[in-house]
Backbone bond lengths (Angstrom), bond angles and torsions (degrees), N, CA, C in turn:
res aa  C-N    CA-C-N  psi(-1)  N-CA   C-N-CA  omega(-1)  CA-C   N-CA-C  phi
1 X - - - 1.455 - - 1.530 110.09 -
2 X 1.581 112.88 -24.55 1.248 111.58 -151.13 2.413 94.11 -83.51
3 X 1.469 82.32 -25.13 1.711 109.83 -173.79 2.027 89.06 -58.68
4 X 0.823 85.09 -66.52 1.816 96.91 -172.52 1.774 108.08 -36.41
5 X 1.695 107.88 -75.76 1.301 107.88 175.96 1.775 110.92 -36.83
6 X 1.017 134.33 -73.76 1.458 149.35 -177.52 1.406 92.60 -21.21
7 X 1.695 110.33 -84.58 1.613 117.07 160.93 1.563 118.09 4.83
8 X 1.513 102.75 -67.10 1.484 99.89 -161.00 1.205 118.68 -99.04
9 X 1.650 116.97 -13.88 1.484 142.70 -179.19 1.780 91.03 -54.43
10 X 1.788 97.08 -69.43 1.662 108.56 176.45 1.396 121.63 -40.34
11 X 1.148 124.16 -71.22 1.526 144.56 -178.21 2.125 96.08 -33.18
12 X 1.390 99.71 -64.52 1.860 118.62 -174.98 1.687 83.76 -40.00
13 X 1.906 118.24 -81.27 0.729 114.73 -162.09 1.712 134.49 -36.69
14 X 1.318 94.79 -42.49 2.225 107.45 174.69 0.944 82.89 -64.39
15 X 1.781 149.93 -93.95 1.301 150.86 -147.76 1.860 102.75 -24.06
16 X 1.239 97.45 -73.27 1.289 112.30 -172.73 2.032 113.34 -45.91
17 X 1.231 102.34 -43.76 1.670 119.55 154.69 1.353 125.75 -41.53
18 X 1.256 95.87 -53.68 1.595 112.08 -167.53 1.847 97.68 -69.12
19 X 1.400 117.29 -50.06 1.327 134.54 -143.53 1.878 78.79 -87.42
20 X 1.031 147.49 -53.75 1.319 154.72 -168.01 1.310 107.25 -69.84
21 X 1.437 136.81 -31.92 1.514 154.76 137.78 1.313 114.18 -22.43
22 X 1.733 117.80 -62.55 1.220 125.78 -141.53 2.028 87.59 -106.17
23 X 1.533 120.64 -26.18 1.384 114.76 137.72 1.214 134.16 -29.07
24 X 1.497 106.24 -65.71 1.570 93.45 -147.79 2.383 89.78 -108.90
25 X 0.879 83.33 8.41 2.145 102.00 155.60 1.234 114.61 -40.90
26 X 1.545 90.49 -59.94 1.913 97.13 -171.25 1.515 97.58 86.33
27 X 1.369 142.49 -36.34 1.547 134.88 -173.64 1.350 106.43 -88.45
28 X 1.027 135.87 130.67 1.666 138.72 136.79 1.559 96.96 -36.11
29 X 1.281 98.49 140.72 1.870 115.31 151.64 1.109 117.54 -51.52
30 X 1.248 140.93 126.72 1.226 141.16 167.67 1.616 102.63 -147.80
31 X 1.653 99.76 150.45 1.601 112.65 -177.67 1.551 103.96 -87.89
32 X 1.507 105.49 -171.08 1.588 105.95 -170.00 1.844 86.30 -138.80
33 X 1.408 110.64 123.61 0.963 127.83 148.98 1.845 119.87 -57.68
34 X 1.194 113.09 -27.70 1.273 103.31 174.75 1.673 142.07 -79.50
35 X 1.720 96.33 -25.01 1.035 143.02 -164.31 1.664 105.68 -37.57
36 X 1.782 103.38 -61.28 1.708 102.43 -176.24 1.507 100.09 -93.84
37 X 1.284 137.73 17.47 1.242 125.46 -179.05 1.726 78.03 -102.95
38 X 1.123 135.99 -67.57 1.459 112.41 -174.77 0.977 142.47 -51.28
39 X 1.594 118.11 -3.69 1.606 144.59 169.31 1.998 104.49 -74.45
40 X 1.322 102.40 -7.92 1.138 97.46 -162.58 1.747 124.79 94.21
41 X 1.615 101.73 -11.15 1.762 86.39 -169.23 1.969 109.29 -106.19
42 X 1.078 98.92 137.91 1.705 97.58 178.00 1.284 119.91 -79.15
43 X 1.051 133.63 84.65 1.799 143.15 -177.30 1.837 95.51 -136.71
44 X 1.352 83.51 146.20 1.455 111.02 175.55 1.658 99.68 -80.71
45 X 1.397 95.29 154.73 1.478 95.58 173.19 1.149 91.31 -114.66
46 X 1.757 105.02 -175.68 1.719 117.49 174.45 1.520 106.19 -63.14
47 X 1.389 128.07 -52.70 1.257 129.63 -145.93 1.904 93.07 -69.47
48 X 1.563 111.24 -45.26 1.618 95.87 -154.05 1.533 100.00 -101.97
49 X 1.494 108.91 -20.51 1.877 114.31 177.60 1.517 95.73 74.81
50 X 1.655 128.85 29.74 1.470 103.81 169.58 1.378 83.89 100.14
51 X 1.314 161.28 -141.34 1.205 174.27 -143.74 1.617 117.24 -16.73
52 X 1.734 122.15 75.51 1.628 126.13 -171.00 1.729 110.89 -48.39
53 X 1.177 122.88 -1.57 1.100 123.57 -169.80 1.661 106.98 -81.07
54 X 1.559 119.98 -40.10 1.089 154.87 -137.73 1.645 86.71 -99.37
55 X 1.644 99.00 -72.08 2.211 84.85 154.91 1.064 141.85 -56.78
56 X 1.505 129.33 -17.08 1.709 117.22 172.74 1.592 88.81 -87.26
57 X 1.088 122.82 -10.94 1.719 96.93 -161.59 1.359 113.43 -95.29
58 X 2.031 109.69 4.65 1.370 128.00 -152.50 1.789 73.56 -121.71
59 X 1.041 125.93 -23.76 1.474 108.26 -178.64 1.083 112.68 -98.69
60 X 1.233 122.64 -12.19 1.690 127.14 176.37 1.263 106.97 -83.70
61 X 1.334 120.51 -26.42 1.121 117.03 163.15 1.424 135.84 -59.24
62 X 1.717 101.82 -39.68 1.554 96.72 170.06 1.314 133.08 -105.71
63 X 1.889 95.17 22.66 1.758 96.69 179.34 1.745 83.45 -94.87
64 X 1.105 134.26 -23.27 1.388 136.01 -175.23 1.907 107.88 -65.23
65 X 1.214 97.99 -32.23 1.836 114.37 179.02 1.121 88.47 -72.79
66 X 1.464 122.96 -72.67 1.121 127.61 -157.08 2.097 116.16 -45.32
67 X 1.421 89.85 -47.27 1.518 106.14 176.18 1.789 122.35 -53.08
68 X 1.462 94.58 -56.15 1.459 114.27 165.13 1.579 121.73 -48.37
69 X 1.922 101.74 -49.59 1.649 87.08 170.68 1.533 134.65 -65.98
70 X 1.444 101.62 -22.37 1.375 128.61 172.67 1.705 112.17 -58.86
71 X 1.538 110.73 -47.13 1.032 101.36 -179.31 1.772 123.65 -74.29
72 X 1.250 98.52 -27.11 1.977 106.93 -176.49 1.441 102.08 -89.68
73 X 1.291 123.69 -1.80 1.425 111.84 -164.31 1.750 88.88 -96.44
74 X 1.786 86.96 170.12 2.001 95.25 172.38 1.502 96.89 -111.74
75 X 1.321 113.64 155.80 1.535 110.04 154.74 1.424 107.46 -95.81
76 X 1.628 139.75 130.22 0.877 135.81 165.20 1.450 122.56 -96.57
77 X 1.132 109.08 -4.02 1.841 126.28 -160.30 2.057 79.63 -64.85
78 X 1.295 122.98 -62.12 0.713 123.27 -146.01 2.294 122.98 -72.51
């Protein structure tokens, strides 16, 4: 029993890591359309279904997010 608690104490703890990571990131998760085409393999992903057009226009989109948050945001670190 004592094996189990430890187990899940650990597991909570990465979760809690992982989730505090993807906080203080600043990026949303996002997949890569490019990813298995540079492996060499031809499969569609979810985001573009096969169609590269569907990926630059999904990445222009979030260097444009990306730009925008940059512009309204403050840096305070400094």
């Amino acid at each position: 029993m004592e094996t189990m608690i430890l187990t899940f104490v650990g597991l909570l703890i990465i979760v809690v890591g992982m989730a505090v990571g993807v906080l203080m990131g600043g990026k949303p998760i996002a997949g890569s359309c490019g990813g298995m085409t540079a492996l060499g393999m031809d499969v569609a992903c979810d985001v573009c279904k096969g169609d590269p057009e569907v990926c630059e226009t999904e990445q222009q989109k979030a260097m444009k997010a990306d730009k925008l948050a940059e512009d309204i945001s403050y840096d305070a670190t400094r």
